[in-house]
C-alpha positions in Angstrom: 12.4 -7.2 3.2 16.2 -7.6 3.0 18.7 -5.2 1.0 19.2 -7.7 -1.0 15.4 -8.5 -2.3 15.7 -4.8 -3.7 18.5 -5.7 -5.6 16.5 -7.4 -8.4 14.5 -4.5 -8.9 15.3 -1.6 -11.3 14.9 2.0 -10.7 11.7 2.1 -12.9 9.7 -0.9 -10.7 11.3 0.9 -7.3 9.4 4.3 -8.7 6.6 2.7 -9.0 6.4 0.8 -6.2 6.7 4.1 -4.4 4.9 6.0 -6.0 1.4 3.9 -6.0 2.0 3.0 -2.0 2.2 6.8 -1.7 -1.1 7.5 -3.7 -2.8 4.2 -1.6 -1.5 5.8 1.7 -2.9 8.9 0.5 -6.2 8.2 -0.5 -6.6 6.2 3.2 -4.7 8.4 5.3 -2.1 6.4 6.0 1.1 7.0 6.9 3.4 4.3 4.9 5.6 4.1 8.4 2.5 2.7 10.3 1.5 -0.8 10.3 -0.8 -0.1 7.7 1.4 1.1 5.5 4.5 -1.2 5.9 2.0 -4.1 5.0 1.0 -2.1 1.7 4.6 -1.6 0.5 5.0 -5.2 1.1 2.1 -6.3 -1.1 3.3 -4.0 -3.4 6.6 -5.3 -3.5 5.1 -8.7 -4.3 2.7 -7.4 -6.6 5.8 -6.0 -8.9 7.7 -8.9 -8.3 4.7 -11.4 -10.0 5.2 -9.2 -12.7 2.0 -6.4 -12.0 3.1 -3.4 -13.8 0.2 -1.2 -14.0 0.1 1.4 -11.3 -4.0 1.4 -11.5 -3.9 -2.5 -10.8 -1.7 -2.4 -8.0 -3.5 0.8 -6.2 -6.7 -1.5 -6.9 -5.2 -4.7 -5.6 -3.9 -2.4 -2.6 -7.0 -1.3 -2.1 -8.7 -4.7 -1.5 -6.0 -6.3 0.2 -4.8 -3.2 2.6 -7.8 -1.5 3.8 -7.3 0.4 6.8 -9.7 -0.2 9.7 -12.9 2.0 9.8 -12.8 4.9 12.0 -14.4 4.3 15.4 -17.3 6.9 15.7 -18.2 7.9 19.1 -21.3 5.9 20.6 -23.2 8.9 21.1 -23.3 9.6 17.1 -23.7 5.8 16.2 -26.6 4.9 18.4 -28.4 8.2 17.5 
């Protein structure tokens, strides 16, 4: 994402951008900063720029697109 891709947004689509990637990376325990996180931002940004506005649709699409991995369990407790 480039400086200039962030021009075309207003303050109102920037707020929600960040504020429904920091619910998402919430929610997953993710930090946005992680490669996780950086790829949710970036669907969000896309998201907003097809014209998604709703911050439940975006956490949803989020949410199917940007799941983190599963935590690894130990052996020991999986083959128990």
């Amino acid at each position: 994402m480039s400086l200039f891709e962030l021009v075309s947004f207003t303050d109102d689509e920037i707020e929600l951008i960040t504020s429904v990637v920091g619910r998402w990376s919430e929610r997953n325990h993710v930090d946005v900063k992680s490669e996780h996180g950086q790829a949710a931002l970036t669907q969000a940004i896309a998201l907003v720029s097809s014209g998604m506005s709703s911050p439940g649709a975006i956490l949803g699409r989020l949410d199917e697109v940007c799941a983190p991995p599963a935590p690894e369990y130990p052996r020991s407790l999986v083959d128990e």
